[in-house]
C-alpha positions as CSV (number, residue, x, y, z in Angstrom):
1,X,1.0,-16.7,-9.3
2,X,-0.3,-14.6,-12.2
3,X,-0.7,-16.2,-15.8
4,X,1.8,-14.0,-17.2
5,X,4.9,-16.7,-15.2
6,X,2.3,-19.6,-15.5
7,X,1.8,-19.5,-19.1
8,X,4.9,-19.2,-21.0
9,X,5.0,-20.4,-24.2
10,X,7.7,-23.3,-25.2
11,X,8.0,-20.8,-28.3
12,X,8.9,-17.7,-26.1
13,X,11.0,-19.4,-24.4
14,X,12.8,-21.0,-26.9
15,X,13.1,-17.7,-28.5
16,X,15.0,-16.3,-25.9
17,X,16.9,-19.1,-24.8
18,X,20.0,-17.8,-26.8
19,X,20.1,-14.4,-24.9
20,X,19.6,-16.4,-21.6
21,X,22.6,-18.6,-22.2
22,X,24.4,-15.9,-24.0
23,X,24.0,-13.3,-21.4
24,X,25.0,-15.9,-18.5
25,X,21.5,-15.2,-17.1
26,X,21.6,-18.7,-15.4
27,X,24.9,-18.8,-13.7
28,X,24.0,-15.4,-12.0
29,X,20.8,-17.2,-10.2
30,X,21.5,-18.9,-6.9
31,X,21.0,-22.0,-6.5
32,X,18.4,-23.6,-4.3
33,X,18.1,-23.1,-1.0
34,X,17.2,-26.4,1.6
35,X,14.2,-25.6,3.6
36,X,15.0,-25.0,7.3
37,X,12.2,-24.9,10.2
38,X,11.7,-21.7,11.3
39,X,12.0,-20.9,15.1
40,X,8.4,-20.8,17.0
41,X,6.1,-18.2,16.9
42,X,5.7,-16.2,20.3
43,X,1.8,-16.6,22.3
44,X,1.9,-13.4,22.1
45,X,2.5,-12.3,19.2
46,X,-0.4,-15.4,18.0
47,X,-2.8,-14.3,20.3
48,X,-2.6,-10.4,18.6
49,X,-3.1,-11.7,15.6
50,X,-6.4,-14.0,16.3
51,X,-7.7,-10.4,18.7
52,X,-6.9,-8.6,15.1
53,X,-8.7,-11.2,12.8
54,X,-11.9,-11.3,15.3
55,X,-15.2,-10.8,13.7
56,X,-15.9,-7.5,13.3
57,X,-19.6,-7.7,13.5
58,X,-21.5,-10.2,13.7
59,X,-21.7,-13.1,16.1
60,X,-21.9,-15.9,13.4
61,X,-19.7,-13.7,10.2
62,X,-20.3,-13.6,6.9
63,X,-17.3,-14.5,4.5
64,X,-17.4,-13.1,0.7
65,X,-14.7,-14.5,-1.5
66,X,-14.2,-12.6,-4.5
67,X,-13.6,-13.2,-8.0
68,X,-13.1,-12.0,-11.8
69,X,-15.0,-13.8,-14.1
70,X,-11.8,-14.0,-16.8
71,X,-9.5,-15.7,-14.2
72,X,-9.0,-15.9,-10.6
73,X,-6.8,-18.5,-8.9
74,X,-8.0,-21.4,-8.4
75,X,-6.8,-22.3,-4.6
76,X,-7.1,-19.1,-3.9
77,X,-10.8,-19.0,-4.3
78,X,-11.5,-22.6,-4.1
79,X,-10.0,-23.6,-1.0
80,X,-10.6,-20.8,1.9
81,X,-15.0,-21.5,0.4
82,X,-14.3,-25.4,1.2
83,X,-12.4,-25.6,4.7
84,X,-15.0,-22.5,5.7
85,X,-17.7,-24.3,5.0
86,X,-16.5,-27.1,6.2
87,X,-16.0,-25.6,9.5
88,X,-20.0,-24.4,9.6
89,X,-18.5,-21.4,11.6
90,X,-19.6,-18.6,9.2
91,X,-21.7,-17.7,6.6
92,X,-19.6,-18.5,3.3
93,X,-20.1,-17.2,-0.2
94,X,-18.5,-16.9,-3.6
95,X,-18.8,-13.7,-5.5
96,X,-17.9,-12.4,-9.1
97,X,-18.0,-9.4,-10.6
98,X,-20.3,-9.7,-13.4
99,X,-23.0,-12.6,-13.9
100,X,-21.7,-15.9,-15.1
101,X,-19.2,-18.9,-14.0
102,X,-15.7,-18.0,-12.6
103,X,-13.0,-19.5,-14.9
104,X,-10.5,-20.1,-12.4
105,X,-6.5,-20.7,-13.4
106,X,-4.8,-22.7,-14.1
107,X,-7.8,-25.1,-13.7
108,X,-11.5,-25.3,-12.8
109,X,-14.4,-23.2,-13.8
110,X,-17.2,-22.5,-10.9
111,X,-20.8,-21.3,-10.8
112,X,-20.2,-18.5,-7.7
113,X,-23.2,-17.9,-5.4
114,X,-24.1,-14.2,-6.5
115,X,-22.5,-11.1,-8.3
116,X,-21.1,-8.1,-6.3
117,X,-23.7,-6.2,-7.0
118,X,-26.3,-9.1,-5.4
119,X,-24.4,-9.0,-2.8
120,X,-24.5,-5.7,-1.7
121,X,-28.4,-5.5,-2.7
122,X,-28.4,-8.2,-0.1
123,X,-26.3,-7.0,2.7
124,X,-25.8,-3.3,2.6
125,X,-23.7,-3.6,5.8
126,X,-21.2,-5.3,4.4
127,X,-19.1,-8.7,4.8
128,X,-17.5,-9.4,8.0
129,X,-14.5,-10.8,5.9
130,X,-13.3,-10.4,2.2
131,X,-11.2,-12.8,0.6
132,X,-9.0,-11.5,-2.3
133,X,-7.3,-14.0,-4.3
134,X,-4.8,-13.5,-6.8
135,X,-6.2,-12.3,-10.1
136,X,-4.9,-12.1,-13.9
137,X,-4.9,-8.1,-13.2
138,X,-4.5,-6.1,-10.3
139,X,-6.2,-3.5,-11.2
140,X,-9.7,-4.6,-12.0
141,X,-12.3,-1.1,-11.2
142,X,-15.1,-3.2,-10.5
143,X,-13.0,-5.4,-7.9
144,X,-10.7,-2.4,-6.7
145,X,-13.8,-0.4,-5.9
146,X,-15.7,-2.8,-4.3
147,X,-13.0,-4.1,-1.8
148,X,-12.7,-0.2,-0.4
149,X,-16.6,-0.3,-0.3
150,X,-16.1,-3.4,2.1
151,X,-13.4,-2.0,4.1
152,X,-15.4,1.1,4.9
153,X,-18.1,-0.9,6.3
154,X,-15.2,-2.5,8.2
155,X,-14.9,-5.7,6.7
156,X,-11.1,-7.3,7.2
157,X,-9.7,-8.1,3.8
158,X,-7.6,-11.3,3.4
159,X,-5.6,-10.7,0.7
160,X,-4.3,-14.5,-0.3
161,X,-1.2,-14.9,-2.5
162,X,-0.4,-12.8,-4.9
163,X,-4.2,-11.5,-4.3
164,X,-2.2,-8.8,-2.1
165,X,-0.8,-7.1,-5.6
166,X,-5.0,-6.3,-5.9
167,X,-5.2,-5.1,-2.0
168,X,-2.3,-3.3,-2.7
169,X,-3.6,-1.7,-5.6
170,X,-6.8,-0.6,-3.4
171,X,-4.4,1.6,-1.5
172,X,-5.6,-0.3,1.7
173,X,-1.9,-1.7,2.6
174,X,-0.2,1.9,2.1
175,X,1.8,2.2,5.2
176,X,0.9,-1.5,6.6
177,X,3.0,-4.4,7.4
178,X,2.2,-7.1,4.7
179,X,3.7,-10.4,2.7
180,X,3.0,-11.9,-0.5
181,X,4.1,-14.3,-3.0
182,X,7.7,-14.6,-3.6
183,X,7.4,-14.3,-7.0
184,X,5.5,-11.1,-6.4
185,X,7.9,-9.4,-4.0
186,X,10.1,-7.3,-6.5
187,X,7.2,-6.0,-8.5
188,X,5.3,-5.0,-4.9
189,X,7.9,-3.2,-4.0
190,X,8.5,-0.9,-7.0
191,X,5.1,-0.4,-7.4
192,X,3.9,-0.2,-3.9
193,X,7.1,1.3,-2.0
194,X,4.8,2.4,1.1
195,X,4.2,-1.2,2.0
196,X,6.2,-2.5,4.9
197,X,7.3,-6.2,3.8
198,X,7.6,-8.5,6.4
199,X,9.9,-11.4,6.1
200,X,9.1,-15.2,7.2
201,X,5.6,-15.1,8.3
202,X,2.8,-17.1,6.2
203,X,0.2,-14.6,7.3
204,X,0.3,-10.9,8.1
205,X,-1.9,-8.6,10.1
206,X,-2.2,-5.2,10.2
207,X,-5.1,-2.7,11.1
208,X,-8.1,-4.3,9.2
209,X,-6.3,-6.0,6.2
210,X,-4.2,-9.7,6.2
211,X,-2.6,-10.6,3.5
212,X,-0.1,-14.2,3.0
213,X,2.8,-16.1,1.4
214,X,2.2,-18.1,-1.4
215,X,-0.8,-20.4,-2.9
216,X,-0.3,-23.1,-0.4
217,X,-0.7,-20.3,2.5
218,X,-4.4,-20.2,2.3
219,X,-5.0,-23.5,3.8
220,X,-3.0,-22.1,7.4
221,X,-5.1,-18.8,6.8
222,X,-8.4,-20.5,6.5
223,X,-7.3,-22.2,9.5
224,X,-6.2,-19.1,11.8
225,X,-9.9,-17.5,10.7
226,X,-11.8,-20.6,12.3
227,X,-9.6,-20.0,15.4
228,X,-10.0,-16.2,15.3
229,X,-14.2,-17.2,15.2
230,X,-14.3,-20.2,16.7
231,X,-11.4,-21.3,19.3
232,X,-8.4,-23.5,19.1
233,X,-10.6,-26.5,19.8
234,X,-12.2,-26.1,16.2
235,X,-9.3,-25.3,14.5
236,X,-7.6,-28.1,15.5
237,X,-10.5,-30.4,14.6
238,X,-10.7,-29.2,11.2
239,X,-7.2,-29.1,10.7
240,X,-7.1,-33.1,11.5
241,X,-9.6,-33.7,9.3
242,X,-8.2,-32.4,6.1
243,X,-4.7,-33.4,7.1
244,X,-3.1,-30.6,8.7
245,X,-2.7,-31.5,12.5
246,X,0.4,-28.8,12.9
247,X,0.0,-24.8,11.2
248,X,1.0,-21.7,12.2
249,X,2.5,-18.1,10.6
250,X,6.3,-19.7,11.0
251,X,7.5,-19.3,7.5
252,X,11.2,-19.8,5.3
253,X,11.1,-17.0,3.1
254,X,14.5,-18.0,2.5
255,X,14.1,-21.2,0.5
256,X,11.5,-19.4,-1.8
257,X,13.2,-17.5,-4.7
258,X,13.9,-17.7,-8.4
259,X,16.8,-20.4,-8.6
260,X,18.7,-21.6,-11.2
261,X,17.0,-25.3,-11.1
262,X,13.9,-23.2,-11.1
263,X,14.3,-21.6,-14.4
264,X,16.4,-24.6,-15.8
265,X,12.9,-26.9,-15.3
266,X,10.8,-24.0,-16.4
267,X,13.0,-24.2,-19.6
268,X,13.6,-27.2,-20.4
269,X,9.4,-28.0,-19.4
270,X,8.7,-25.5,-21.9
271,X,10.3,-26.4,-24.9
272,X,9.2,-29.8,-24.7
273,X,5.8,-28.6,-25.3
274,X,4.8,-31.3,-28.4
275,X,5.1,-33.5,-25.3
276,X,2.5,-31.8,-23.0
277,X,-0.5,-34.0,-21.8
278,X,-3.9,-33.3,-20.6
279,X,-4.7,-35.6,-17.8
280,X,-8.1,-35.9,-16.9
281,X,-10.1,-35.7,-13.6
282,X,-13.4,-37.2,-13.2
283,X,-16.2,-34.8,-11.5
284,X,-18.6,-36.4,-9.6
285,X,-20.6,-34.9,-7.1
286,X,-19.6,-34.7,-3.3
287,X,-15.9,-34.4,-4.3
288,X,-13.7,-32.4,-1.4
289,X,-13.4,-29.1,-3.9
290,X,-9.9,-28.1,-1.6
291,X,-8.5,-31.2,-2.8
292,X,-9.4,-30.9,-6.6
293,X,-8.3,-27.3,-6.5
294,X,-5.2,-28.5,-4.8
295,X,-4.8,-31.6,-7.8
296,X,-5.8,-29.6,-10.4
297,X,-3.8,-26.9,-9.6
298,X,-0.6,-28.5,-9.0
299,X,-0.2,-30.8,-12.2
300,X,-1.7,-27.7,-14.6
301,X,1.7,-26.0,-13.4
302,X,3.9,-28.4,-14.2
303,X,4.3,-27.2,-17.5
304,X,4.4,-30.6,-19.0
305,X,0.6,-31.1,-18.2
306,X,-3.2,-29.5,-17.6
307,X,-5.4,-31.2,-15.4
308,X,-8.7,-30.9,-17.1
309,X,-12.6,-32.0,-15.5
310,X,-14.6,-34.2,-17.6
311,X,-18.2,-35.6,-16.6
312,X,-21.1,-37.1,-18.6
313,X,-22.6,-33.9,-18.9
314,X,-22.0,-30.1,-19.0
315,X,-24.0,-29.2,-16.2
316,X,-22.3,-28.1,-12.6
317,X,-21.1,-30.8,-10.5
318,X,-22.3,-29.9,-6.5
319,X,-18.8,-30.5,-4.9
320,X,-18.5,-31.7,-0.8
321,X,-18.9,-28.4,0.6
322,X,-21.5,-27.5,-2.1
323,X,-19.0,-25.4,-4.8
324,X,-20.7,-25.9,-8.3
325,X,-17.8,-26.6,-10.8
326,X,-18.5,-27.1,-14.4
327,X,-16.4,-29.9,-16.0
328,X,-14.3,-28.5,-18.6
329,X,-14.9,-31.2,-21.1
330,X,-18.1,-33.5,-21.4
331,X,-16.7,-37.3,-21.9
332,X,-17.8,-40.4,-20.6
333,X,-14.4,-41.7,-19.7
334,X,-10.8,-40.9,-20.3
335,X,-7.7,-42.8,-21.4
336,X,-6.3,-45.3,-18.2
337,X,-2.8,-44.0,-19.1
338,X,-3.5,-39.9,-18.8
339,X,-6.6,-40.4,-15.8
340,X,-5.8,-39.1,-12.5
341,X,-6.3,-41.0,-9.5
342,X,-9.6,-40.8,-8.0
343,X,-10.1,-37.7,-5.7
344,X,-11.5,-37.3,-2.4
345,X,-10.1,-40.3,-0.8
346,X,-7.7,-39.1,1.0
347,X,-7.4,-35.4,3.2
348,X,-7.2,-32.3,1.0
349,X,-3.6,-31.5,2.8
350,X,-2.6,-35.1,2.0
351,X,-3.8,-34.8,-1.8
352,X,-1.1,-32.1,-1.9
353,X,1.7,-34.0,-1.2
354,X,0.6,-37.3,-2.9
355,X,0.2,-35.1,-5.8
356,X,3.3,-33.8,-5.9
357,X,4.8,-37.3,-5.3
358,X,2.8,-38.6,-8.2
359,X,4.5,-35.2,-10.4
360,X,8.0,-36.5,-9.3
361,X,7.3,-40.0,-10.3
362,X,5.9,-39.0,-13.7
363,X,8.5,-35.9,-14.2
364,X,10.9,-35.9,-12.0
365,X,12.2,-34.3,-8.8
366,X,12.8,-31.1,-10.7
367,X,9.3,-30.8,-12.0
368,X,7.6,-31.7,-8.4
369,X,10.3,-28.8,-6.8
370,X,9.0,-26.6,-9.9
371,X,5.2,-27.3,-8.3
372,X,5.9,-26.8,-5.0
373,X,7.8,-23.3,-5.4
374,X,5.3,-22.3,-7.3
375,X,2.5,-22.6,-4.7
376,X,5.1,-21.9,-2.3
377,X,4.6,-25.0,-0.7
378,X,7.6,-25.8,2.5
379,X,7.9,-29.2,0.4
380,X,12.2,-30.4,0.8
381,X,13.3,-28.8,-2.0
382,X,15.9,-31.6,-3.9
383,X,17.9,-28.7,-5.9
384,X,18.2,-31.4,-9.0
385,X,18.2,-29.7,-12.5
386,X,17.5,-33.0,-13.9
C-alpha cells in the first residue's frame, strides 16, 4: 500500500475525527467479512498461466526488480530478490533509478545491484522478467519509461501489489485482465477504466504483463515464476522450505475491504501516537531478507510501532540470499523490552504468521487484523474493534 494510507498522522486523524463521527462515516462501513476458501483452481486454466509466464528468452532468465530510490515497498522488492535467488533458477537483480541505496517503506534501506541505466548498458536485450512493486508515486518518468523499454524487448512485467497502479500508469494493462490491492481498486478504476478487473485471483495474466493481490501475494507469485522456469518439482521444494507447502491463484477478494473495525483500529492506533514504539531488529549477516522484509514490514504498519535495523556499524549487512541492507541506526544493542525476536530461525512464510501472533499479543486482535488486511494476508480475520 502507498504511504499516503500507511502514514497517517495521529494529528490528521484526530482532526477529522469529529466529521467522521459526525457524518456517521463509520456506521455506513460494513463490517468484516470471515475469510472463506475459495473453490479450486481449474488445470487448465493453471497450466495457461505457467505457458503465459514462460521465459521469454533465455534458457536460464534474467529477473530485474525495480525500484525508486525515495521509497519502494519493501516486500515488494525484498521478497520476489530472496525466494528467486533462493531458487538459483534465474539470474536475479535489484535495480533503482538513480545511483544510491533504495529506502524501502515502511522499513529497510538496500544497496541494489546496479541503476537502470547500468543495466541496459549491460543487457541491451532486455530482462526476461520485470518486477514492479508498489511505489510512493505511480507516475515516476524514469520508471514509467523504462518498464515500456522492457516490454518492447518483450520482457513480462509482474506488476506486485499496488505496483500495478505504476504498470497501469505505463499504459501496458489498457484493455488487459488484471488485479491489484484492495485498497487500490477504487482509485484503478477511475483512473484506469480500460482495465478489466478480475475478481478472486491472487495473480493475473494477460498477454505479457501479470500483475497480483496484495503485499502478501508476491510470495505465491515468486512461487508460480519458479514453476513457469523450473517445474512443479522445484516449486514445491522451495515452497517447503520457506514454509509454504500449499499456494495457488485461489483468492477471497471478498474478505478484503475497508471495514468498520478497520478504520476503528486505524483510529484509535493513530491517536495514541505519544504511545508509539520503535522496536528494534538486529542485522547480522546471512539473515533470510524475505523474512525481515516480512517482520519489519508487518510491525511498521501497525501504527502503534516501526521496526527499525540496528548493527554495530553503518555499513550494508550481506543478507542470506546476498541483499545488502543498511541498518537504519548504528547501536550496539537495544532495550530487552522493545527487541524483536531473533530472525531467521524459523521459514520466512512462518515468520509471517508468528509475527502477526506476536502483534496480537502485544496489541491485540484488532491491530494483528489491521496487519494482515493491510498486506492482504488470508489470515482469520477476528472482526474485534477492541
Amino acid at each position: 500500500m502507498k504511504p499516503r494510507f500507511l502514514a497517517w498522522s495521529g494529528a490528521a486523524v484526530a482532526a477529522l475525527l469529529p466529521i467522521i463521527i459526525g457524518g456517521g462515516w463509520l456506521l455506513s462501513l460494513p463490517a468484516a467479512s470471515a475469510f472463506k476458501a475459495p473453490p479450486p483452481i481449474a488445470k487448465n486454466e493453471h497450466d495457461a498461466m505457467l505457458a503465459a509466464l514462460k521465459p521469454p528468452k533465455r534458457p536460464r532468465p534474467l529477473i530485474a526488480i525495480v525500484g525508486i530510490n525515495d521509497m519502494s515497498e519493501t516486500t515488494d522488492y525484498v521478497m520476489p530478490y530472496g525466494i528467486l535467488k533462493r531458487a538459483d533458477v534465474a539470474d536475479v537483480v535489484t535495480l533503482a533509478t538513480a545511483p544510491g541505496p533504495v529506502t524501502l517503506y515502511p522499513a529497510l534501506k538496500v544497496e541494489p545491484d546496479a541503476t537502470i541505466a547500468a543495466f541496459d548498458t549491460a543487457h541491451p536485450d532486455g530482462a526476461d522478467y520485470v518486477i514492479v512493486p508498489a511505489m510512493t508515486r505511480n507516475d515516476d518518468p524514469a520508471v514509467l519509461q523504462w518498464i515500456r523499454r522492457q516490454a518492447k524487448t518483450g520482457a513480462v512485467i509482474v506488476g506486485i501489489c499496488a505496483g500495478g497502479q505504476v504498470v497501469a500508469s505505463t499504459g501496458l494493462l489498457d484493455g488487459k485482465r488484471a488485479t491489484t490491492h484492495w485498497y487500490e481498486l477504487k482509485d484503478w478504476r477511475d483512473n484506469h477504466p480500460a482495465i478489466q478487473y478480475v475478481a478472486n485471483r491472487r495473480i493475473v495474466v494477460d498477454r505479457g504483463v501479470a500483475t497480483t493481490t496484495g503485499v502478501s501475494a508476491s510470495m505465491p507469485m515468486s512461487l508460480t515464476l519458479i514453476e513457469a522456469i523450473a517445474g512443479r518439482a522445484k516449486a514445491e521444494t522451495i515452497a517447503r522450505e520457506i514454509g509454504l507447502p500449499d499456494w495457488d491463484e485461489r483468492h477471497d477478494s471478498n474478505a478484503f475491504k475497508f471495514t468498520r473495525p478497520f478504520a476503528l483500529t486505524a483510529i484509535r492506533n493513530a491517536l495514541a501516537f505519544w504511545d508509539r514504539e520503535q522496536l528494534g531488529v538486529a542485522l547480522t549477516p546471512g539473515i533470510d531478507e524475505v523474512s525481515l522484509a516480512l517482520v519489519t514490514d508487518s510491525w511498521s504498519r501497525t501504527y502503534r510501532s516501526q521496526a527499525v535495523t540496528f548493527a554495530a556499524t553503518g555499513d550494508a549487512v550481506v543478507m542470506r540470499n546476498g541483499l545488502r541492507i543498511y541498518p537504519q541506526q548504528v547501536a550496539a544493542d537495544w532495550s530487552a523490552e522493545r527487541s524483536l525476536p531473533t530472525v531467521g530461525i524459523t521459514p520466512p512464510a512462518q515468520a509471517l504468521d508468528q509475527t502477526l501472533k506476536g502483534i496480537e499479543t502485544r496489541y491485540g486482535a484488532s491491530t494483528a487484523d489491521f496487519v494482515a488486511m493491510q498486506l492482504e494476508y488470508p489470515r482469520q480475520i477476528s472482526g474485534s474493534a477492541n
